[in-house]
N, C-alpha and C positions, 0 to 999 in steps of 0.2 A: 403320164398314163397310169390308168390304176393294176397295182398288181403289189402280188407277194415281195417280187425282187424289187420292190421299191421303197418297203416297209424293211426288209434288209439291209439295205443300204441305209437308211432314214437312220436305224441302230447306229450302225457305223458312224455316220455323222455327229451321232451327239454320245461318241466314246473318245472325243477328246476335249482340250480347253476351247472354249470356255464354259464349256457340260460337263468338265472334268477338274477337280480341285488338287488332284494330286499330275505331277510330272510324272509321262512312261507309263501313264495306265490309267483307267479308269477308279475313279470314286465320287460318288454322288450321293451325299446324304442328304435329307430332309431339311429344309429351310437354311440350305447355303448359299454362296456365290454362283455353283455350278447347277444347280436345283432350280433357282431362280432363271438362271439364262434357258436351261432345258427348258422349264414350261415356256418360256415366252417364246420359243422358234418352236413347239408342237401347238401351242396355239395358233401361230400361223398356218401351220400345216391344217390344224382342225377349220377355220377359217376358210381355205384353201378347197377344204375335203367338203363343203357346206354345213359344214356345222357352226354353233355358236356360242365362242366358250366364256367359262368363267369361273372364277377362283371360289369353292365355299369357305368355309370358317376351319378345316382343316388343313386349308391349303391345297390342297386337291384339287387338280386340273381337272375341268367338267365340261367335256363337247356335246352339245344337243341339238340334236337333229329332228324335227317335231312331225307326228304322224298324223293320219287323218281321220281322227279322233280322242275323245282323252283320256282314252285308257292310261293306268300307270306304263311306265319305260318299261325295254329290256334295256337292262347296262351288261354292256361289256366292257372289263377293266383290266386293267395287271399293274405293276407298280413302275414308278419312274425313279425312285434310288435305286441305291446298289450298295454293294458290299464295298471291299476296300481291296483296289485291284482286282477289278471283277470282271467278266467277260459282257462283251455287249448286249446279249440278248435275252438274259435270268429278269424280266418285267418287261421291256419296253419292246420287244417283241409284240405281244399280245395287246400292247396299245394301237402300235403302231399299223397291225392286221386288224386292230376295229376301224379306225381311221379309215386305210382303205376300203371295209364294207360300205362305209355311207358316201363315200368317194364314187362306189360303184353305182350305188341307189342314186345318187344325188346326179351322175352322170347321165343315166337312162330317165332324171326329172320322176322318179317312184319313191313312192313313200309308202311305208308298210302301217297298218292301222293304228300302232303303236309307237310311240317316241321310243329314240333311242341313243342314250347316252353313254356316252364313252367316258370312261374313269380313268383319271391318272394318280393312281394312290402314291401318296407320298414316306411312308412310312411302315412297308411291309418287311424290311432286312433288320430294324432297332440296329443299325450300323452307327448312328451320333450318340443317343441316347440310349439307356439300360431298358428299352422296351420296345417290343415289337407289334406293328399291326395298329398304330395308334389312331390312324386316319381311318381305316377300313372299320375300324371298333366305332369311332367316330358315325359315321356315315350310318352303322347298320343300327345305333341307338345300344349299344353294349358299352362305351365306354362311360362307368360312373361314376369312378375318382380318378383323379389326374394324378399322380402322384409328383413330390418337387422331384426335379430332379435335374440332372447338369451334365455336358457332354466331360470329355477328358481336358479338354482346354477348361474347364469349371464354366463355361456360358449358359445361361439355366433352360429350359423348357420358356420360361417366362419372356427371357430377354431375344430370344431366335425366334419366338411367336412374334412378339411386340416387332421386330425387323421388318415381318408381315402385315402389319397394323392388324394384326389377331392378340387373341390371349389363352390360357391353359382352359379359363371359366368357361371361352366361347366357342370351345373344341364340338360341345354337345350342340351349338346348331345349326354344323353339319349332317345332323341326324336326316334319314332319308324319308319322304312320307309312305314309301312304299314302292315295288317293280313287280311286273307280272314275272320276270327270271333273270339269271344272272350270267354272262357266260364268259369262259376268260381263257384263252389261250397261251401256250407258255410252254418252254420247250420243257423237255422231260425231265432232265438232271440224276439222267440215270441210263444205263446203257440195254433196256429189256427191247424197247422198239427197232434200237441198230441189232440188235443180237435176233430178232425175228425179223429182222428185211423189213420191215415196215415203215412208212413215213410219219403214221399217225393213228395213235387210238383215242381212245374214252375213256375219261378217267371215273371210275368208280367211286370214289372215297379220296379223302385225304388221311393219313394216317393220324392214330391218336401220340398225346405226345406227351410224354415224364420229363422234367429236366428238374436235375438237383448239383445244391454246389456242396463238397465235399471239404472238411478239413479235417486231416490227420497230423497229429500231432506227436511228438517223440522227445528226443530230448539232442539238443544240439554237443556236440563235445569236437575235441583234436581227431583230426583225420589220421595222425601218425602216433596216437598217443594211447586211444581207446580201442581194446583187441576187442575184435569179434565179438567172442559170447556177450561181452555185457551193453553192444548199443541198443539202443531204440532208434532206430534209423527210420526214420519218418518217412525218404524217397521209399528205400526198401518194400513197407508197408507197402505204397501207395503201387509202386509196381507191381506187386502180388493182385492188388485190389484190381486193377486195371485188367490183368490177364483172366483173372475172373470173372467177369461182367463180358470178358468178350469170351472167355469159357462157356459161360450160360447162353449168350446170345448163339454165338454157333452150336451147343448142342438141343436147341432148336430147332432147328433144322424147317424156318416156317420164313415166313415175310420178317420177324420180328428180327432188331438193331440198336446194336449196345455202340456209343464214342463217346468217350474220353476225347473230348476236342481241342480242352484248356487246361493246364500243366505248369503249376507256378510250383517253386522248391525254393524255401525260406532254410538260412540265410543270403544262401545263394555265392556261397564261397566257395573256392579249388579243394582247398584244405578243412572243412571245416563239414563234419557230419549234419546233415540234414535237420534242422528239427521240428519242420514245418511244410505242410502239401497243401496246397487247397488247388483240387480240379474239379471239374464240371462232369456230368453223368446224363446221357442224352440217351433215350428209349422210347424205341418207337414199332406201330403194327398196327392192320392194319382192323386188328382185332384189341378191342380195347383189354379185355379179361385177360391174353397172352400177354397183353404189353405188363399188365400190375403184377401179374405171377411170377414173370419173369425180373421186375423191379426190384421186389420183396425181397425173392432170392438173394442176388445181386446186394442189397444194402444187408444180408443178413449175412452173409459171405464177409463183406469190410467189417461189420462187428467182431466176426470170428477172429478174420484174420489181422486186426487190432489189437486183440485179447490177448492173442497167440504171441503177438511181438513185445505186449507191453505198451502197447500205445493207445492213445482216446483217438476215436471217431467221432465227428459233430454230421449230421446231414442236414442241412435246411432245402426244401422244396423250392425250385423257383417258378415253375409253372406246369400247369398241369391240361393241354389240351383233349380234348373230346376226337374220336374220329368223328369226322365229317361225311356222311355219303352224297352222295351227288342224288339231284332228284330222278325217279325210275324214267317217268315222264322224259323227262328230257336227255337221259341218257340216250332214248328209244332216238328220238329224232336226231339225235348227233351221230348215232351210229348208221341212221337212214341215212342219212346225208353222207356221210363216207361212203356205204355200198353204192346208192347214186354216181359219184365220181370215180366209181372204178379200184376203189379200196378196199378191201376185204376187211369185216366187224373184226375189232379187239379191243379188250378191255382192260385195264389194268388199273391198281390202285398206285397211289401221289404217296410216296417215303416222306416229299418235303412238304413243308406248309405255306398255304398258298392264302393271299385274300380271301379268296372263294369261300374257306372255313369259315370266316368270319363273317360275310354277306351272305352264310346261311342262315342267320338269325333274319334277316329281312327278305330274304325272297330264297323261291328253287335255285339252285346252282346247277349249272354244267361246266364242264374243261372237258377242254381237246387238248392231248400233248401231241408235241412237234418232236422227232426225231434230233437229237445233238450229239454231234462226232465224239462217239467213243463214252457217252459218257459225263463228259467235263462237263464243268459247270461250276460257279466259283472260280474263278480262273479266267485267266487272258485269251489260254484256247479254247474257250468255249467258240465251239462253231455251229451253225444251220447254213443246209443246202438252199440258195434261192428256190429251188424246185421243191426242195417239202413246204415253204414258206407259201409257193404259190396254191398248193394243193392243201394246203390250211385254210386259204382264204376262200377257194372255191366249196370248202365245205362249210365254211360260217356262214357262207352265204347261203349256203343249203338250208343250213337251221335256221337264215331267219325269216326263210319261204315258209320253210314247215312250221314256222310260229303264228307267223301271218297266218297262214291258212286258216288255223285255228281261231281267228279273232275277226273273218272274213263277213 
């Protein structure tokens, strides 16, 4: 029977082996053992749902539902990895509630004027590989160098495509020829919706995004040998620099967010002072001009506080995203379709980054967040209520009345 709590449940099902590569928890990266088995039982299920799928050249699960006419699709997608120990419903949530929309349509024998295809992106978390988004880049016609690259087991980009009968060269044609819109639902990964009683809003934006990798360097020497005044203690440094960046972040007092997420200290000995940091520096808002003024600072703060100890600072950039706004257009109809089912309009912008950012290069986008207990997200307790699940679906299906209407 079609519904939310089934699409719930559906998660749950493919949060263990053999959808899962790791014991005691979930993890599903891109072109694995457990990646391969998920798409082939949501195939079923798209099959199931009347759709009819199929693998493109990024590997990306594609359910197509065809409408009565040949206008371009609306796709709605979300991702089928995950992180490592990840909770079940950060992507395959938002697949698994497109699934059921066309389950619904395809129930009642209705087809909306427009095809429409359901996305299973395979590569929005860069949990295998040093990149993120590679399939959704793919698809929207942005990705256009592949770079080599290799998981931590050293297996390359090359040799896990080839597993596929793909390759890195034949990534670009999954390129999409074009969608009248994009829509992708996804719980929130943030606690604003539980903290306002809400099930679900409209997300505004995807936030813009700085990340850089940081090394500070010192000089290593005898933990019981070298007094105080004369080390260069490189953790020292890096401590200072950390409290700083979340100094600046919070006296902002705005959307904008400073993490230090990643924390390596060379040599890595009981005894033995420090003489090497390299962390990660992740800033984000939802305002691009806050997120750089606030960046600046922050890298001009570790210089000082560098200078100050005696130690070199190196920053290299590692990527640099744009905010994303969601189109006005469609925000309109997502939020119609909420007051429709008895939900009062809210709106709110995306901390995290989503496909959507990246299928805005090809079509309008919308997102709906989904309430998640407390918060979590990353994590095993990542929870959704079947009943915000159901009431997600009754509004996707709102939007794709009020899309239809439009192409009537």
């Amino acid at each position: 029977m079609v519904s939310g709590t089934r699409a719930v449940e559906r998660c749950k099902a493919l949060g263990v082996a053999p959808f899962s590569d790791m014991e005691g928890g979930l993890y599903r990266a891109w072109l694995t053992p457990a990646y391969r088995a998920a798409q082939e039982q949501l195939a079923a299920w798209m099959v199931e749902a009347g759709l009819t799928p199929r693998k493109d050249a990024a590997a990306n699960l594609v359910g197509r539902y065809e409408g009565t006419s040949d206008l371009p699709p609306l796709i709605i997608g979300s991702h089928l990895d995950s992180v490592r120990d990840a909770g079940l419903y950060d992507g395959p949530l938002g697949i698994m509630l497109g699934v059921e929309c066309v389950a619904a349509l395809a129930a009642q024998g209705r087809r909306m004027p427009f095809p429409i295809e359901i996305y299973a992106f395979g590569d929005e978390e860069g949990s295998r590989f040093p990149a993120a988004m590679l399939t959704s880049k793919a698809v929207a016609g942005v990705l256009h160098d592949v770079p080599e690259m290799a998981d931590p087991q050293g297996v390359t980009l090359a040799q896990a495509l080839a597993e596929f009968g793909l390759s890195p060269e034949g990534l670009a044609q999954a390129r999409h020829g074009g969608a009248l819109a994009y829509l992708e639902a996804h719980i929130e990964q943030g606690p604003v919706l539980e903290a306002e009683g809400l099930a679900l809003g409209v997300v505004t934006g995807i936030a813009a995004q700085l990340r850089y990798g940081v090394v500070v360097k010192g000089l290593a020497g005898h933990a019981g040998t070298s007094s105080m005044p004369l080390r260069r203690d490189a953790l020292a440094g890096a401590a200072d620099m950390v409290l700083a960046a979340e100094s600046i972040a919070r006296a902002d007092a705005s959307d904008l967010v400073a993490t230090v997420g990643k924390i390596e200290a060379l040599p890595g000995a009981a005894n033995v002072i420090c003489g090497e940091v390299r962390f990660t520096l992740d800033v984000r808002s939802g305002d691009a001009a806050r997120r750089d003024r606030a960046a600046e600072a922050m890298l001009q703060a570790f210089n000082q506080i560098a200078e100050n100890r005696g130690l070199t600072c190196t920053i290299t950039p590692i990527h640099d995203l744009p905010a994303s706004p969601c189109a006005p257009a469609l925000m309109d109809r997502l939020e119609q379709a909420l007051v429709d089912n008895g939900h009062p309009p809210f709106r709110l912008v995306s901390g995290a980054g989503h496909d959507a950012m990246v299928i805005s290069a090809l079509a309008p986008t919308a997102m709906l967040f989904i309430r998640c207990r407390h918060g979590i997200s990353h994590n095993p307790a990542e929870h959704v209520e079947p009943a915000d699940a159901e009431a997600a679906l009754a509004v996707m299906l709102g939007f794709i009345e009020k899309l239809g209407a439009d192409y009537a």
